[in-house]
DSSP file (Angstrom, degrees, kcal/mol; ACC not computed):
  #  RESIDUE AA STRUCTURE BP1 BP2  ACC     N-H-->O    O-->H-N    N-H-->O    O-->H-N    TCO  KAPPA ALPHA  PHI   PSI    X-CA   Y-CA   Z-CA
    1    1 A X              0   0    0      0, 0.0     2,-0.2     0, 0.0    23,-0.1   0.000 360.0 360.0 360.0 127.0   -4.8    7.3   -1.8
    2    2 A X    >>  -     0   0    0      1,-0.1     4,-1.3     4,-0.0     3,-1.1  -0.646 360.0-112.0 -87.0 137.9   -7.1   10.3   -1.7
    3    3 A X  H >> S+     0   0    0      1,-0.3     3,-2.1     2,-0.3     4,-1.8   0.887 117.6  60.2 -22.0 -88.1   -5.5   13.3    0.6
    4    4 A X  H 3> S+     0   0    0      1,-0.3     4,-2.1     2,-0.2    -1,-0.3   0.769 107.4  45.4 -25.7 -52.8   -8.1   12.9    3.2
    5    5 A X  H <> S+     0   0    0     -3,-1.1     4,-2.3     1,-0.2     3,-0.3   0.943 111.1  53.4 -74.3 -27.5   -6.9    9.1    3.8
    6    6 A X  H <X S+     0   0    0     -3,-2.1     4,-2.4    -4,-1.3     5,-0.4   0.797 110.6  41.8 -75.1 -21.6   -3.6   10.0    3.8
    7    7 A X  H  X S+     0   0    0     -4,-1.8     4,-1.3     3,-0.1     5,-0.3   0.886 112.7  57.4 -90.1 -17.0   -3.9   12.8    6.6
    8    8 A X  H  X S+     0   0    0     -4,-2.1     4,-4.3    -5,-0.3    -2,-0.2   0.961 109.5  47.4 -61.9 -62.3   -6.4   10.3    8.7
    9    9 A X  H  < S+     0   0    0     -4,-2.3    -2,-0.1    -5,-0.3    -3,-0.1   0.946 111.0  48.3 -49.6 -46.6   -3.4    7.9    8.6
   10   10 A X  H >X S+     0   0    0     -4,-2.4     3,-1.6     1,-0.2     4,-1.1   0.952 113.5  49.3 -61.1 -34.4   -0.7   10.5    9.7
   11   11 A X  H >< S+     0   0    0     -4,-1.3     3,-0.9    -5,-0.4     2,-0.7   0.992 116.5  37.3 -81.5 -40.2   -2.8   11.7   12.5
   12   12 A X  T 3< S+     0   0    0     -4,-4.3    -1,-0.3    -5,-0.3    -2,-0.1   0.047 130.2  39.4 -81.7  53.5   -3.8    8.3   14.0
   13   13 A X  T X> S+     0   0    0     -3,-1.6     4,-2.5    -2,-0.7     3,-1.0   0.453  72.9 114.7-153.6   8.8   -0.5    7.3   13.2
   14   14 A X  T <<  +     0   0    0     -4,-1.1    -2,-0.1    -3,-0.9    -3,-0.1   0.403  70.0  56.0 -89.5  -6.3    1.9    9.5   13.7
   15   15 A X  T 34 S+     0   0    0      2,-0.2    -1,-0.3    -4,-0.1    -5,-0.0   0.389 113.1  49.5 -60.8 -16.9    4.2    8.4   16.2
   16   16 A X  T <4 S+     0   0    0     -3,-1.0    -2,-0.2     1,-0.1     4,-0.1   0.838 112.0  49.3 -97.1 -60.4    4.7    5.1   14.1
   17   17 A X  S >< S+     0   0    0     -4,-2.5     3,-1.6    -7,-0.1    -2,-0.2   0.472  76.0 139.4 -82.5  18.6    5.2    7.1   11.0
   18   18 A X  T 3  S+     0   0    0      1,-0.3     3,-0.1    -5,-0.1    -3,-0.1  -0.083  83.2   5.5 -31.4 115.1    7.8    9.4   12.5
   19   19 A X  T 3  S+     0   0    0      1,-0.3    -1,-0.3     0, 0.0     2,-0.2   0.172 114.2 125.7 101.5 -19.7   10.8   10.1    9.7
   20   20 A X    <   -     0   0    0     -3,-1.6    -1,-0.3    -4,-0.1     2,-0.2  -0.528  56.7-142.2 -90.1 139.4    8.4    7.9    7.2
   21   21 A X        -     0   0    0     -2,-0.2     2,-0.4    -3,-0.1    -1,-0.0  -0.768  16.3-131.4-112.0 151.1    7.1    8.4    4.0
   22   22 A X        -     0   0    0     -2,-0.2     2,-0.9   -16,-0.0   -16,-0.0  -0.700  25.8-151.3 -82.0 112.9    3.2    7.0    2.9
   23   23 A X        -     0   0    0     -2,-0.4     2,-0.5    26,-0.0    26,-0.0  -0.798   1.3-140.2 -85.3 121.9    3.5    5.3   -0.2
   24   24 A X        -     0   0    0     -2,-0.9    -2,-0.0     1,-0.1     0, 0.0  -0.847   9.8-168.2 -97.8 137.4    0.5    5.2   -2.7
   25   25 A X        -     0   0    0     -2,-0.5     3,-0.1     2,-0.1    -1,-0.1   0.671  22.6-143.5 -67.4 -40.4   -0.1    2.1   -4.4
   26   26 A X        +     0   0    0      1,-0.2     2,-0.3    19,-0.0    -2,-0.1   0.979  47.2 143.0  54.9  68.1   -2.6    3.5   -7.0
   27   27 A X        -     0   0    0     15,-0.0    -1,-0.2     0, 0.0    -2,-0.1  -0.930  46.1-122.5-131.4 129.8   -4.8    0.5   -7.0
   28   28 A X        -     0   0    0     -2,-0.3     2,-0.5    -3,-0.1     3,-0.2  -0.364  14.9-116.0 -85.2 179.4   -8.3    0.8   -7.3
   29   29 A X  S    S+     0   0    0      1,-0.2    -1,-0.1     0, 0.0     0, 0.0  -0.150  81.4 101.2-108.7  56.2  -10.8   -0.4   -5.2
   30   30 A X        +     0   0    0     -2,-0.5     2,-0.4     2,-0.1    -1,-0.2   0.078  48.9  83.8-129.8  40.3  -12.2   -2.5   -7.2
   31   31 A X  S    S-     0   0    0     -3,-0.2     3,-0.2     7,-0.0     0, 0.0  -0.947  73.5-108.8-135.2 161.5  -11.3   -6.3   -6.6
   32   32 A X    >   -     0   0    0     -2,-0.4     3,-2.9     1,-0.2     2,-1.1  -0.204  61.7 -66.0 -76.4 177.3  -13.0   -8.8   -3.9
   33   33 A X  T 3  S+     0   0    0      1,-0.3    -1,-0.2     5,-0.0     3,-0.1  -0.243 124.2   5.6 -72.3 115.7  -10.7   -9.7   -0.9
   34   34 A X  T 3  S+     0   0    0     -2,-1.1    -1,-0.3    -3,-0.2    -2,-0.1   0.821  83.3 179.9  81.6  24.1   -8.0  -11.5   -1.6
   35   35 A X    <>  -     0   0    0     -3,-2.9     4,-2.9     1,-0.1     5,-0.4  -0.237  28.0-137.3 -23.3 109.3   -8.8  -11.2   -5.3
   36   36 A X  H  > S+     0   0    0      1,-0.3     4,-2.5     2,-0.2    -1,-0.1   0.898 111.8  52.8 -67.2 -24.5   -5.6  -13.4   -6.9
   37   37 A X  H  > S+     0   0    0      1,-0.2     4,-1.1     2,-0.2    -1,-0.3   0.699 108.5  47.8 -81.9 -21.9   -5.5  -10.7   -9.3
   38   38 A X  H  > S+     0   0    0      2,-0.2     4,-1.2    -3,-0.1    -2,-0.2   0.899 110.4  51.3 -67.3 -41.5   -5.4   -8.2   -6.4
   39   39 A X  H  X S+     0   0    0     -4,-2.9     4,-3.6     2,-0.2     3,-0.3   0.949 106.0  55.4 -73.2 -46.7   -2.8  -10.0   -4.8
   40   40 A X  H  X S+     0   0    0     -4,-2.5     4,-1.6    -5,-0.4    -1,-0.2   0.953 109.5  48.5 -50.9 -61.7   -0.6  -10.1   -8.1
   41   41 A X  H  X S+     0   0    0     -4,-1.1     4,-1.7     1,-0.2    -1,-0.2   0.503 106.8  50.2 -54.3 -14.4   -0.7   -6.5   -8.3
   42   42 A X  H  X S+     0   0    0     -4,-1.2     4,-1.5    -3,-0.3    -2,-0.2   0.645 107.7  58.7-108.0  -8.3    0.3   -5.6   -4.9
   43   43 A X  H  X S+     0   0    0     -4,-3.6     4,-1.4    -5,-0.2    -2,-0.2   0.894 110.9  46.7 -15.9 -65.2    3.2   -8.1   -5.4
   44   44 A X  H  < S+     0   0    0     -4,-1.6     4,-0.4    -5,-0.2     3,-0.4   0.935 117.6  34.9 -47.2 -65.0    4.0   -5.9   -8.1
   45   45 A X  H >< S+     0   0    0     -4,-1.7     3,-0.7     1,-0.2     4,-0.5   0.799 117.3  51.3 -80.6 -25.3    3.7   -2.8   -6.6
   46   46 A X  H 3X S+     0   0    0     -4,-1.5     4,-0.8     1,-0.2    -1,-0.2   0.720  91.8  73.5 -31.4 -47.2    4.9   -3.6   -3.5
   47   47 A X  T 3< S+     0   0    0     -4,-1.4    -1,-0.2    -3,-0.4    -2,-0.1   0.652  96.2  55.2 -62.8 -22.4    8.3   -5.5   -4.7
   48   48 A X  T <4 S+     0   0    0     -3,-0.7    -1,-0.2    -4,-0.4     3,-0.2   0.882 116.1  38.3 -87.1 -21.2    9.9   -1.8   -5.6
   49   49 A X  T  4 S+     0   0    0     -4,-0.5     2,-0.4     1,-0.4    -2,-0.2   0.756 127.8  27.4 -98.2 -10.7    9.2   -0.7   -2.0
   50   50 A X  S  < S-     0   0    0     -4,-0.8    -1,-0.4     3,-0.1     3,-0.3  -0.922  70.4-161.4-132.8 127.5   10.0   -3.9    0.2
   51   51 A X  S    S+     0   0    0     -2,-0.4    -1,-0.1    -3,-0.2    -4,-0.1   0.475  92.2  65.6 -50.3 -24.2   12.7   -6.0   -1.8
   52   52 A X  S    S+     0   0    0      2,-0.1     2,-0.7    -3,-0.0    -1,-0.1   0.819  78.1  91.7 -76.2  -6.9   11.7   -8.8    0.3
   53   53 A X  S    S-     0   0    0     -3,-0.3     2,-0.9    -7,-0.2    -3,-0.1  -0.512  73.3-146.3 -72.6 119.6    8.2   -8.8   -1.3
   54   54 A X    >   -     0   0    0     -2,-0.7     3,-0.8     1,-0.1    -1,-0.1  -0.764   2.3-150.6 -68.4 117.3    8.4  -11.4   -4.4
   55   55 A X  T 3  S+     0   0    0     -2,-0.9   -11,-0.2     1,-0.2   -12,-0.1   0.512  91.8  38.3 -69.0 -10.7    6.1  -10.3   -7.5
   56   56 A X  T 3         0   0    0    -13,-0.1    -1,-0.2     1,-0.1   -16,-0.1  -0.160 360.0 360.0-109.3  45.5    5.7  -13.8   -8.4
   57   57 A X    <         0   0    0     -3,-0.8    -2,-0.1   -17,-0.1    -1,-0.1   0.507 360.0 360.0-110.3 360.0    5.4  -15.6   -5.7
C-alpha cells in the first residue's frame, strides 16, 4: 500500500480505525478479480493477521 492510499484510508476512516493499525498485504495489483491464485495468496497473508482466515481453504 502506497503512503497516499494509506492516508486516504485513515482520513475517510478514521473513526473506524481508532486504536487500529493498517496492515499492508504487499500484493501486487496484478491478478483479475477473484483470481484463484489471488485468493490463495490473501489466504496466506491474511491467516497471520486473522487466525480465523484458513490458507488453505
Amino acid at each position: 500500500m502506497e503512503r497516499t492510499h494509506r492516508n486516504k484510508v485513515q482520513r475517510h476512516f478514521r473513526r473506524s480505525l481508532k486504536g487500529k493499525r493498517i496492515v499492508c498485504l504487499d500484493i501486487p495489483d496484478d491478478y483479475g478479480f477473484m483470481q484463484p491464485e489471488l485468493v490463495a495468496l490473501l489466504r496466506a497473508r491474511m491467516a497471520r493477521h486473522l487466525p480465523t482466515v484458513a490458507p488453505d481453504e
